[in-house]
N, C-alpha and C positions, 0 to 999 in steps of 0.2 A: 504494500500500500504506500504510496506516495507521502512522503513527509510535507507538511506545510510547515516551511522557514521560520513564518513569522510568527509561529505560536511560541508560547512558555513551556518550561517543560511538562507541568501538566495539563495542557492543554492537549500536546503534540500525545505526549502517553494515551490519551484518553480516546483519542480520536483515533490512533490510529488500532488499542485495542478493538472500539468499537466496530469498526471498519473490516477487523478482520474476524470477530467472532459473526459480524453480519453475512461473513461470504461463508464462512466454514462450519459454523456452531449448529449443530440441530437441532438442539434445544437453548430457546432465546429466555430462559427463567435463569437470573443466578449470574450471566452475563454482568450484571453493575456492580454484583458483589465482590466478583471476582477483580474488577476493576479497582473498587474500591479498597480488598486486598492486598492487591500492588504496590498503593500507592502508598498504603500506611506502610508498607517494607521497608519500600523504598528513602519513608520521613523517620524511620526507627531514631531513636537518640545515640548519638555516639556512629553515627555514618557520617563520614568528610567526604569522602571520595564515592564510595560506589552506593549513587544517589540517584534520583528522578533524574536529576540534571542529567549523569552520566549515561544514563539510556537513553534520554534523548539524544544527546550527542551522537552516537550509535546509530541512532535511527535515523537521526540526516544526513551519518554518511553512508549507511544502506545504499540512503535512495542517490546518494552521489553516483555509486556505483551497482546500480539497479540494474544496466543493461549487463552488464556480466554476469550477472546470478540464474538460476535453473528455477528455481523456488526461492523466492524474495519472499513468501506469505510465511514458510517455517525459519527463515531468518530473523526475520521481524516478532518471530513470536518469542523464539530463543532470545533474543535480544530482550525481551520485555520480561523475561522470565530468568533470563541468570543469575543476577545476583538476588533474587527476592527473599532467597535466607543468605544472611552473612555476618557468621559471629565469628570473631577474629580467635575468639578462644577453643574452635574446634577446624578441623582439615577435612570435613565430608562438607561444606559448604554448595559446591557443585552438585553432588550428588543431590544433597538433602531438595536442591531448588530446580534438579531434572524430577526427585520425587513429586514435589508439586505440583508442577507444570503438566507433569502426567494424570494428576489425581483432578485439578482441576479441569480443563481439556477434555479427559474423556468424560465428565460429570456432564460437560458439556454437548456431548456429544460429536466432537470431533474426530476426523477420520483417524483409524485405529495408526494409518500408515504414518499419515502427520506427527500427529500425538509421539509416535516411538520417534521420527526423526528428530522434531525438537527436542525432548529427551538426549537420546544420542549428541546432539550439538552442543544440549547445557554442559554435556558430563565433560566434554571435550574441553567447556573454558577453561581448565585447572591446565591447561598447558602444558602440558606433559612433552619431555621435550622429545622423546623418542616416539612418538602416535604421528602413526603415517594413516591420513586420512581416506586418501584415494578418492576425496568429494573436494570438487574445488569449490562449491560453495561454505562448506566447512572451513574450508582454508581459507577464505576472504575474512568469515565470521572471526576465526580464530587472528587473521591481523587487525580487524580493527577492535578489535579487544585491546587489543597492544599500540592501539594509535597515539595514547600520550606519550610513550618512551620517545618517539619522534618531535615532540612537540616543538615549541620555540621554547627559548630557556624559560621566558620568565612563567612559563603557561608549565613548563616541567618541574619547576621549583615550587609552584603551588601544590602540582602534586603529588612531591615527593612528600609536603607538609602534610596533606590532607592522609597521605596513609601513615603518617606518622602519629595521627592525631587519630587515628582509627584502632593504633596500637598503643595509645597513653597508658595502659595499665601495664604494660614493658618496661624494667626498667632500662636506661640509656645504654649503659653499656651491655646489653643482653639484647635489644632491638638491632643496635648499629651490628653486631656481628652475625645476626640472623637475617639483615636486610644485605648488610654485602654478599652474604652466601646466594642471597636470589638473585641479587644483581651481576655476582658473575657468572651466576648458572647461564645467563642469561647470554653474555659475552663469550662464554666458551661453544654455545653454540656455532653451527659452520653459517647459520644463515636464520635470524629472528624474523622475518619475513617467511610466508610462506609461497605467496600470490609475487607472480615474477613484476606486474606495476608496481606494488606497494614495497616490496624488496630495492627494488630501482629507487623509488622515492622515499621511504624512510629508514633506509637499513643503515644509513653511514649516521644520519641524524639521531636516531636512537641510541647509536654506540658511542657516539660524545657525550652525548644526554647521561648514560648510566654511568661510563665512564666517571664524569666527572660527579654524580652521585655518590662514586664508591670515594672515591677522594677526598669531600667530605665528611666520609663516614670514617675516616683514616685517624 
C-alpha cells in the first residue's frame, strides 16, 4: 500500500494498516483493535528508538522502493509488526512479535500463506548474520531495517543515543562492551547490505557510521 508522505507517524500506521487489512482481512470485526494494539506497543514507556516513528520511517521507504518488491502487502505488514514486542531484557523479541503477528492475522482471517510469510520475515529481523534468505524481498526488508547504520552522522548519533537510552538499566561499562561486540559483529561481516542498490548506496556509509561508534565506545 502506498505511503502518504505527509502524514504523522500515526496517521501513516493507521492508514496504511487499515488499507491492508481492507484488501486481505476476512473478517472486518477486531481490525481497530488490532490497530489500536500497535500503536500502544509501539508508545510503550522506555522505547527511544524502535517507535511508531520508526515504522513509519520503514514504511516510506517500502514505498521508495515499491517497484522492486514481489509482495509489498507482506512487507508492509512485517514492517508494522516487528518490533510490537520489545523488551531489551529478553532475546526472543522477534520471535515473540512473529508470534503475534500470527495470532493476530489469522484471528483475522488472513491468508494462511500470508500470515506464515510475515511470520517468517519478522523472525528474520534478529539479523542473523549467517541466514541466507533466497527471497529478495526478505533481503530488501532485512536492509532497510539496517537503514540508520547508513544515516548522516548527526541522524546516527541520535540513534546510537536513543538505543542507548533503550538500554538505561545497563550499567556503562557493561552496555559499551556489549554494544561494540554488535557493532563489530557487524563490521566483520563481508557485506551489511544485502540488496546489490542499497549495498552500492549504504554499505561504505554504514561502516564509518559504526566504525566511529565503536571509537567512542573505546
Amino acid at each position: 500500500m502506498p505511503a502518504n508522505h505527509a502524514m504523522n507517524a500515526h496517521q501513516l500506521v493507521s492508514e496504511i494498516w487499515r488499507k491492508l487489512a481492507a484488501c486481505h482481512a476476512g473478517a472486518a470485526s477486531g481490525m481497530e483493535a488490532v490497530l489500536d494494539e500497535l500503536i500502544a506497543a509501539y508508545r510503550e514507556p522506555g522505547r527511544c528508538y524502535h517507535t511508531l516513528e520508526h515504522i513509519a520511517a520503514l514504511l516510506r521507504q517500502l514505498d521508495q522502493h515499491r517497484q522492486a518488491t514481489h509482495d509489498a502487502d507482506a512487507l508492509a505488514l512485517a514492517i508494522l509488526f516487528h518490533d510490537a514486542v520489545y523488551n531489551p531484557l529478553r532475546a526472543d523479541n522477534e520471535r515473540q512479535s512473529a508470534e503475534l503477528a500470527r495470532a493476530r492475522l489469522t484471528a483475522l482471517a488472513f491468508a494462511p500463506a500470508l500470515v506464515a510469510k510475515v511470520a517468517r520475515y519478522i523472525e528474520a529481523t534478529e539479523h542473523g548474520h549467517t541466514l541466507e534468505t533466497g527471497d529478495a524481498d526478505l533481503d530488501l526488508l532485512l536492509d532497510l531495517d539496517l537503514s540508520t547504520l547508513a544515516a548522516v552522522p548527526k541522524v546516527y548519533l541520535s540513534y546510537a543515543k536513543a538505543i542507548r537510552g533503550e538500554y538505561a538499566h545497563v550499567p556503562d561499562e557493561l552496555y559499551r562492551r556489549g554494544r561494540r561486540q554488535i557493532l563489530e559483529g557487524f563490521l566483520a561481516r563481508e557485506r551489511i547490505y544485502r540488496t546489490e542498490q542499497l549495498h552500492r548506496l549504504w554499505e561504505q556509509r554504514a561502516r564509518v557510521n559504526i566504525s566511529a561508534e565503536i571509537a567512542d565506545l573505546t
